[in-house]
N, C-alpha and C positions, 0 to 999 in steps of 0.2 A: 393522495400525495399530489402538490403541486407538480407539474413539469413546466419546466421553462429554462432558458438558456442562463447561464452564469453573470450574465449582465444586467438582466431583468430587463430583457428586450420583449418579451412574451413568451409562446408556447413554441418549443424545438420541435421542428417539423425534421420527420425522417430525410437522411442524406445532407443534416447541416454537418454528420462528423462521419470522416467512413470507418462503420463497421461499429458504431459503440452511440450509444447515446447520454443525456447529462440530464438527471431529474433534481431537482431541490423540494424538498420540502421546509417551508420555512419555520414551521412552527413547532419543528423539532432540532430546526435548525443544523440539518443533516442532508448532505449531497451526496449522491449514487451517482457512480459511471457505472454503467452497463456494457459490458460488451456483447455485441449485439449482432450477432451474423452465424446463429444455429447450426444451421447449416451445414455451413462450414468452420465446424467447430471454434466457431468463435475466432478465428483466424486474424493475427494481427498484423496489418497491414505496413507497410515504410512509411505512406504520408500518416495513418494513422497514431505513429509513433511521436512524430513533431505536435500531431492535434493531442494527443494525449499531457504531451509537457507541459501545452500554452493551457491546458482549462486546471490540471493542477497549479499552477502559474495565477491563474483566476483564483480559484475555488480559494488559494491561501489568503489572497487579499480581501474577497468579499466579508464584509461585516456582517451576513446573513447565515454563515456556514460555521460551525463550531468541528466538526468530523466531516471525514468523508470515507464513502463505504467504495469498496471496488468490488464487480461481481460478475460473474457472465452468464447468457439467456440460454434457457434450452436446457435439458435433462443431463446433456452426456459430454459438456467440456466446459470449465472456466475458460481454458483455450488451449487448443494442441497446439498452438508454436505460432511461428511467424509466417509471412508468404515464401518459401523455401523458392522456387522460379523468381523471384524478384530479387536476388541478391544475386544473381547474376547479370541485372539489371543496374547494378548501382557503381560504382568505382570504387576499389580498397583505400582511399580516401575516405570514403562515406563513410563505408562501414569498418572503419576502426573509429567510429565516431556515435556508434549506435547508444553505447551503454550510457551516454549523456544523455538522451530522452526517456529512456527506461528508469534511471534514477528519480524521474521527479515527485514519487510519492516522498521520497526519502527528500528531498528538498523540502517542500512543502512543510509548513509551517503548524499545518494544522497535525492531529493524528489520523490516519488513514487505519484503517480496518478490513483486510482482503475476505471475501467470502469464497473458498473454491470445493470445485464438486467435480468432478469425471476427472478428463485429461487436466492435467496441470503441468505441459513441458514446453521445451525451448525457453521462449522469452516470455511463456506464462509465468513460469516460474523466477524468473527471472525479477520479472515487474513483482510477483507475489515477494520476494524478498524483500525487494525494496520499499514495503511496506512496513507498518510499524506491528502489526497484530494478524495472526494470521488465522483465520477458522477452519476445519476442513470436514467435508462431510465425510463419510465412511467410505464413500464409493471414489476417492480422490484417488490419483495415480500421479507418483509427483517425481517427473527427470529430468534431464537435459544428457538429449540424444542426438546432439550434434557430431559427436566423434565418429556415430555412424555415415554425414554425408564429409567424411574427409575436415570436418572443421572444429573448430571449439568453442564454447558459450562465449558469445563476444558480445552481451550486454549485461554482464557484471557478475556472470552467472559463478565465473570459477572463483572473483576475490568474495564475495557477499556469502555464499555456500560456504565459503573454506573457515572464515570468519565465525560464521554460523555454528556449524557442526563438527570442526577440526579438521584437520588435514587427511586423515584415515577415510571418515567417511566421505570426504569432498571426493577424494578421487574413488573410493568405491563407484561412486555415481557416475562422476564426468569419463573416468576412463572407460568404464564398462558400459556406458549408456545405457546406466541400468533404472528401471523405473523402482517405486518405492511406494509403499503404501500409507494410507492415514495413518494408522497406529503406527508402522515404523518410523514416521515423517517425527508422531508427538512422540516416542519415545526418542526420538536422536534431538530433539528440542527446536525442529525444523518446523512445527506448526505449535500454535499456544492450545488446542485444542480440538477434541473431535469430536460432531455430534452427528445422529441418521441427520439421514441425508434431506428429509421430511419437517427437524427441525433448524438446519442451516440458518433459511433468513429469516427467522426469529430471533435467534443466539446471537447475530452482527446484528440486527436491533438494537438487542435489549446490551449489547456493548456500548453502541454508537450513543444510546440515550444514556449511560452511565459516563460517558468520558464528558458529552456535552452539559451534565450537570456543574461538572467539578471548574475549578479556575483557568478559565482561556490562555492566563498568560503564564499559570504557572504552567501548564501544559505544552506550551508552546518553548518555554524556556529548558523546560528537562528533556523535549525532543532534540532539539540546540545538544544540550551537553551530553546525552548517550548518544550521539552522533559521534562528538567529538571523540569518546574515549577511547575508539581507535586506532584515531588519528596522530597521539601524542605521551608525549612521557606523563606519568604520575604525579607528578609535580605540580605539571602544568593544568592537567585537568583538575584538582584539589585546587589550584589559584582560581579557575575559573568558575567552578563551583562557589567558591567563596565569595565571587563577584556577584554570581547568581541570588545567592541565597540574600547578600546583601541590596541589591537591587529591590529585589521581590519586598522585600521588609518595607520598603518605601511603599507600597502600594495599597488602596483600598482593599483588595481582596483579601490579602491576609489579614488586614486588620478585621472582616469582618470574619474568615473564615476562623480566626481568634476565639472572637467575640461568639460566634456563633455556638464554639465547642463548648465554651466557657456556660454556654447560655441552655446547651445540650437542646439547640433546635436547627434545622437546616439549612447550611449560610446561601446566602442572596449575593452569589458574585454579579460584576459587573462588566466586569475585563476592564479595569482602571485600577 
């Protein structure tokens, strides 16, 4: 796997991001953020939260990158939470402003693919929500135990869960800061899947390489409107939809991905 920065400046030397690093590979046309400070369980940082937004921010625009994977280094945490001493550093201005960097898998254009494995709490979880696909090894522990230091998930953690999983289980979790395991995570529909923990990053592979086959833009467009469904009445998502779908009809890709079914051979999208 190539490494190098999101710009194609060359090879990312340690300490261009803190706490996380950015790999591409091109020729599978798949970008990994790492986060990357074992140590300390993977610990997510305040500026690393703004450096997280701006290379999703990249990664959507680069014509290099079809998926992007998120994953964290080390045995024993995707990431136990955020710098808990620095948010007494920051002003309640800041931080009622946090859940806007954490969102930006969910922004982001392309699909994202979260890979998690040990701890998965505070704003790991968090950011793992705001993801579009989620994996989890066995060995995953997955809460937001905020209520224990006096506070409450303040990067998107209580709408995105509640959304998620319903009202019952959202506060089962956020009130009780209670943790939750793989299987209960894929039985409550809070991860897409579970695999040992051994096969992890093989399983976000061989995801990442199934979504970047298929059409960029139709991909791109149905992340659009399952965003939206949310956000708005029935109506209006079925209008937009229909915008969608008519849109897309204009495009080479479906004509070939047409032709191709027609042809019962493997279509050759182009993202045009």
């Amino acid at each position: 796997m190539s490494q190098q920065t999101t710009d194609g400046q060359g090879p990312a030397e340690a300490g261009t991001y803190d706490g996380f690093r950015v790999e591409l590979d091109e020729a599978r046309k798949v970008a990994t953020i790492t986060l990357d400070r074992p140590e300390k369980l993977n610990r997510v940082s305040m500026p690393a939260r703004a450096q997280l937004a701006q290379v999703f921010d990249r990664l959507g625009q680069d014509p290099r990158v079809r998926c992007v994977v998120l994953a964290g280094a080390g045995d024993r945490a995707f990431t136990a939470g955020g710098d808990v001493a620095g948010f007494l550093q920051r002003s309640p201005e800041e931080l009622s402003h946090l859940a806007k960097n954490v969102a930006a898998p969910e922004r982001c254009p392309l699909p994202v693919v979260c890979a998690l494995h040990g701890f998965v709490l505070g704003v790991g979880l968090e950011i793992a929500l705001a993801c579009d696909l989620r994996v989890a090894a066995e060995d995953a522990q997955l809460g937001l135990p905020e209520v224990n230091l006096g506070m409450v998930p303040g990067s998107g953690g209580t709408q995105r869960l509640t959304r998620l999983v319903g009202v019952g289980r959202a506060k089962d979790m956020i009130l009780r800061g209670r943790r939750i395991s793989a299987d209960e995570a894929l039985a409550w529909g809070l991860v897409n899947e579970v695999v040992p923990r051994g096969r992890l990053d093989q399983r976000v592979a061989e995801l990442a390489d199934e979504l970047t086959a298929k059409a960029g833009l139709a991909l791109r467009m149905a992340k659009r409107l399952v965003n939206l469904a949310e956000e708005g009445p029935l109506a209006m998502g079925l209008e937009l939809e229909g915008l969608a779908y008519g849109l897309l009809r204009s495009t080479h890709d479906f004509t070939e991905g047409v032709q191709a079914f027609v042809e019962k051979r493997p279509p050759a999208f182009e993202d045009r």
